[in-house]
C-alpha positions in Angstrom: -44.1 151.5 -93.4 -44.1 151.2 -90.0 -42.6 154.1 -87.4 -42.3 154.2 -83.7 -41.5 157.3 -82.0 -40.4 157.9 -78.8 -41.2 161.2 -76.5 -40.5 162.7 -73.5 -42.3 164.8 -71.5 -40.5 167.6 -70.1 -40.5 170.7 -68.0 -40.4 174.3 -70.5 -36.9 174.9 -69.9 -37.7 178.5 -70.6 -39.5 178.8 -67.0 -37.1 176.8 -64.7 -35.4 178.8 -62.4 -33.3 178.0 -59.9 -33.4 178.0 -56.1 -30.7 180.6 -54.5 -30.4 178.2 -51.7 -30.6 174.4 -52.9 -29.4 175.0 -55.9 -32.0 172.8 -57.6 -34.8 173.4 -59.8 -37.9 174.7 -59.4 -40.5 172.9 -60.9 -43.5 174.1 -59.3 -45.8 176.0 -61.3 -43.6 175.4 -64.6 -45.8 173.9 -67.9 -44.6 170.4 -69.6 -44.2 170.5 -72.9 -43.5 167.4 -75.7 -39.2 167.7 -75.6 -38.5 169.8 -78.8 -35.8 167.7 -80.5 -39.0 164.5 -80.2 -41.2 166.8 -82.1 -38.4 167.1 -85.2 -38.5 162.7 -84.5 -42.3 163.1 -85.2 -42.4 165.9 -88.1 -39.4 163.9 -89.6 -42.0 160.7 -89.4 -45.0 162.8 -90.7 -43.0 163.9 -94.0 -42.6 160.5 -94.6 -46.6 160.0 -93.9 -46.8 162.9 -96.5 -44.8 160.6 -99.4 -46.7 157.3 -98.3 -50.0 157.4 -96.7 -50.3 153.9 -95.4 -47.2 154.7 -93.2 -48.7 154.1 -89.3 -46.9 156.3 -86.6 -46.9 154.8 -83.4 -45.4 157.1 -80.3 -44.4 155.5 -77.0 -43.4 157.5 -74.0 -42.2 156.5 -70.0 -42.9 158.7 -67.4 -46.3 159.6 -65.1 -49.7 159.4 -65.9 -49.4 163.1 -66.8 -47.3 162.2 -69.9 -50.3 161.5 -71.4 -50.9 165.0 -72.4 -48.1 164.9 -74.2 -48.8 161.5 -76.1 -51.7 163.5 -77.1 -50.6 166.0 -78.6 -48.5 164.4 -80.4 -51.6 162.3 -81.5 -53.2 165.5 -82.6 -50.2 166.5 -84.6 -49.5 162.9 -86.5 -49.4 159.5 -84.5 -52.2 157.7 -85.2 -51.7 155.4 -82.0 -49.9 156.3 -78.6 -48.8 154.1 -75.6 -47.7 154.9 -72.2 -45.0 153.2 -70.2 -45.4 153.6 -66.8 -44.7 152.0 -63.2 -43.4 152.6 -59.3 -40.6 150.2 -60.3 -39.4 151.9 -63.3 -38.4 155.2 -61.3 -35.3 156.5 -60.5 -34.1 155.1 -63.5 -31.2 157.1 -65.4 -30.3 156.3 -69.2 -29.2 153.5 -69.2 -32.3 151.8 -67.6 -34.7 153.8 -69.6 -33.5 152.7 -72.8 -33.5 149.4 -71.4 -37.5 149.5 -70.4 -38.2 151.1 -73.6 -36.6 148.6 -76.1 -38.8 146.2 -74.0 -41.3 148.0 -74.4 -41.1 148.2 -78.0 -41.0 144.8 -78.1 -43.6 144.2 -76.2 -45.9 146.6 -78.6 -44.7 145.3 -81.9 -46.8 142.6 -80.4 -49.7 144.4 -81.2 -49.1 146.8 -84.4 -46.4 144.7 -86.1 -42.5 145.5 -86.5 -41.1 148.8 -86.5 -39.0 149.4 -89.4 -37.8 152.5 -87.6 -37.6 154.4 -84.7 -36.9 158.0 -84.3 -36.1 159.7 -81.1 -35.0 163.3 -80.6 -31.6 163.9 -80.2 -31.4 164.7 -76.2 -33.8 165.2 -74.2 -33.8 169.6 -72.9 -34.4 168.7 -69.2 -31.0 166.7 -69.1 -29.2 166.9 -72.3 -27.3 163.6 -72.7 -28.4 162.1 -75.4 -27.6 158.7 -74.7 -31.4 157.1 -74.7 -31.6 156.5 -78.7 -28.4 155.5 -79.2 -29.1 152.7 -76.3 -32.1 151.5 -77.7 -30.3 150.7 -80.6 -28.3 148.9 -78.8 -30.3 146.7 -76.7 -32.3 146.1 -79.9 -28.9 145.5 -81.9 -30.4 147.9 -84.5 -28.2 150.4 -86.4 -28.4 154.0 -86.2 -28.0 157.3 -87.5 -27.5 160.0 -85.2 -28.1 163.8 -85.8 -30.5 163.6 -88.3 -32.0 166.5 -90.4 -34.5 164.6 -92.6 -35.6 161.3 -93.8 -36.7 159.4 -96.7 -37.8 156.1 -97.1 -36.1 154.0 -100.1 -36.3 150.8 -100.9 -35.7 148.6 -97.4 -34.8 151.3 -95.9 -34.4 155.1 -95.3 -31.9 157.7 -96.6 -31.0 160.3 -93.7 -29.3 164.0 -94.1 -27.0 163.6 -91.1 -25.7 167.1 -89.5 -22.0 166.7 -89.3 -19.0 169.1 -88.1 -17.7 169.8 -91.8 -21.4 169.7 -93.7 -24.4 167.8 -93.9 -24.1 164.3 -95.2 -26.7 162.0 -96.4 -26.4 158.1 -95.6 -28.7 155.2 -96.4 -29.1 152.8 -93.4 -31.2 149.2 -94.1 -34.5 148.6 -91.6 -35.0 147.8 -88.9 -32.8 150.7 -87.6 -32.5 153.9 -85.0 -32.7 157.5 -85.9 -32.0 160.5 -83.8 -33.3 163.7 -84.6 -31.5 167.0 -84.1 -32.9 170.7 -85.5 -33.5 170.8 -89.0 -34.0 174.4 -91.0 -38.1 173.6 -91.0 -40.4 173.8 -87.6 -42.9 171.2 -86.7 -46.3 171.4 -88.3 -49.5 172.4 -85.9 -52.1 170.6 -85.3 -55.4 170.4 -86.7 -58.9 170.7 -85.1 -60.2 167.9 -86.5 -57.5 165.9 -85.2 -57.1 167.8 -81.8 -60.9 166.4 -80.9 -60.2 163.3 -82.4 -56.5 163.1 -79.5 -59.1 164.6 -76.8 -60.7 161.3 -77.2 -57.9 159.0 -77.1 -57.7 156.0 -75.1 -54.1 155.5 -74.7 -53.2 152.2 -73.2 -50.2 152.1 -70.1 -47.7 149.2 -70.3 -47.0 148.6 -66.4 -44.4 145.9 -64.5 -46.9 143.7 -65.4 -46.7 144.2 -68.9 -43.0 142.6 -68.6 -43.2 139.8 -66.7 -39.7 138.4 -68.0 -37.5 142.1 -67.1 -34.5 142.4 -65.8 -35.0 144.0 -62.7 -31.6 144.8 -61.6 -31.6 146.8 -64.9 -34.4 149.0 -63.9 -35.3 151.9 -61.4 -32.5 153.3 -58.7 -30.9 149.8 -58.8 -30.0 149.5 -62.5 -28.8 153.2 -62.7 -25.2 153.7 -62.8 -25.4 157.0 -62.8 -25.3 159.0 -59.9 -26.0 162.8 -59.3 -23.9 164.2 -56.2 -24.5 167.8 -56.0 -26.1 170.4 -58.6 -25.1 174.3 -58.4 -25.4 177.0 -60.3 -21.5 178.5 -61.5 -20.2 181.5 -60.4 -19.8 184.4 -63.5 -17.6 186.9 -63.3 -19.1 190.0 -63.9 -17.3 192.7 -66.2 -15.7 192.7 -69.0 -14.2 195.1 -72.5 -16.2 195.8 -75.3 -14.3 196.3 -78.4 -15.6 198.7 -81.1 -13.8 199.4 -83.9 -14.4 200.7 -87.4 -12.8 197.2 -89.1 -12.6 193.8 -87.6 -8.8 194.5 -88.3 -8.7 197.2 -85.9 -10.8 195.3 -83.7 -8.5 192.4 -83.7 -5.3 194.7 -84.0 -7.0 196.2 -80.2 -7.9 192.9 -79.0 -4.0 191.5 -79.4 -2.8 194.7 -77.5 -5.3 193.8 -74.2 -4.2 190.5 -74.4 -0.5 191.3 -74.2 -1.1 193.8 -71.6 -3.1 191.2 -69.6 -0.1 188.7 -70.3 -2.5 186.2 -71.9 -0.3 185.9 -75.0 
């Protein structure tokens, strides 16, 4: 079997803060990490490495020549080969032309390692939370796709996923080639090993420039294939204050809370 995940390297959301006066972030001295809900992608892929050995895992991400580190550690957790996409033409680009240069760019690597029976992506990205990329890759590949996934096993032409859903988990069987999007399962990501922490260290991992796609659209990419544009960020205003409610029951609790709201006139 054949698996291609797709990363992103972002910013630890845990140490952005934001400027008082911009109202933008502040990157500066704030560690990149691998985007969580790609590493449940890559231990969903691994598992299935567990059941079949000869499974290759092949993880592709776009962004600077700094996302490297994150290709390789993903390298020393389970991919066994890593690629970089990377150019001055491809930034600026939202969504819609990332997942655009990245199902080229899967095509473009299948040239090398074969087709991808699947791809997994995390559900959203942390640094922007839209989670539109893997459902647009299937897209542009005209693949079909399981979103919110849990878990993953391969079957016979294809893979049986534990979808999270509103009103329980449900487990559907999709046919390869096809798209699946990873959300957080019960289980955390496995840690690397030493051995295989040397072995990334050493990695050569190729970059897929413009050049790489001679044939792109290139309305679709960069600033000028982006639809989507960002007017103004800010941080909301909270209102401080506020009633705590203690009760002995959480009949009396609710019994007090109806009285506030009547006195407040909110019901």
């Amino acid at each position: 079997m054949n698996i291609l995940v797709c990363v992103k390297q972002v910013p630890d959301t845990t140490m952005i803060k934001i400027d008082p006066v911009t109202n933008t972030l502040i990157r500066d001295g704030v560690p990149s990490v691998v985007n969580p809900f790609d590493g449940y992608a890559l231990e969903a892929a691994a598992r299935i490495k567990d059941q079949a050995p000869d499974t290759k895992i092949v993880v592709v991400s776009m962004g600077p020549e700094q996302a490297k580190n994150a290709l390789k550690e993903c390298l020393a957790i389970a991919a066994d080969k890593a690629y970089l996409v990377s150019g001055q033409t491809f930034g600026g680009s939202d969504t819609l032309a990332t997942s655009y240069i990245l199902s080229r760019a899967i095509r473009k690597i299948e040239e090398v390692e074969g087709r991808f029976d699947a791809i997994f992506c995390g559900k959203q990205a942390i640094d922007g939370d839209t989670a539109q990329v893997g459902p647009e890759i299937a897209e542009w590949l005209s693949c079909p796709q399981v979103t919110y996934g849990l878990s993953a096993e391969a079957v016979e032409d294809g893979l049986e996923v534990v979808k999270e859903g509103d009103d329980g988990n449900q487990i559907i069987g999709i046919d390869f080639p096809c798209v699946v999007t990873f959300t957080k399962p019960s289980w955390d990501p496995r840690y690397p090993t030493i051995k295989r922490k040397m072995a990334a260290n050493r990695a050569e991992i190729p970059t897929l420039g413009e050049d790489a796609f001679p044939d792109i659209d290139t309305s679709r990419i960069g600033l000028k294939g982006s639809p989507t544009k960002v007017k103004k960020t800010f941080v909301p205003q909270r209102k401080k204050g506020g009633v705590l409610i203690q009760e002995e029951s959480a009949a009396e609790a609710a019994q007090k809370l109806t009285i506030l709201l009547g006195e407040a006139h909110i019901i």
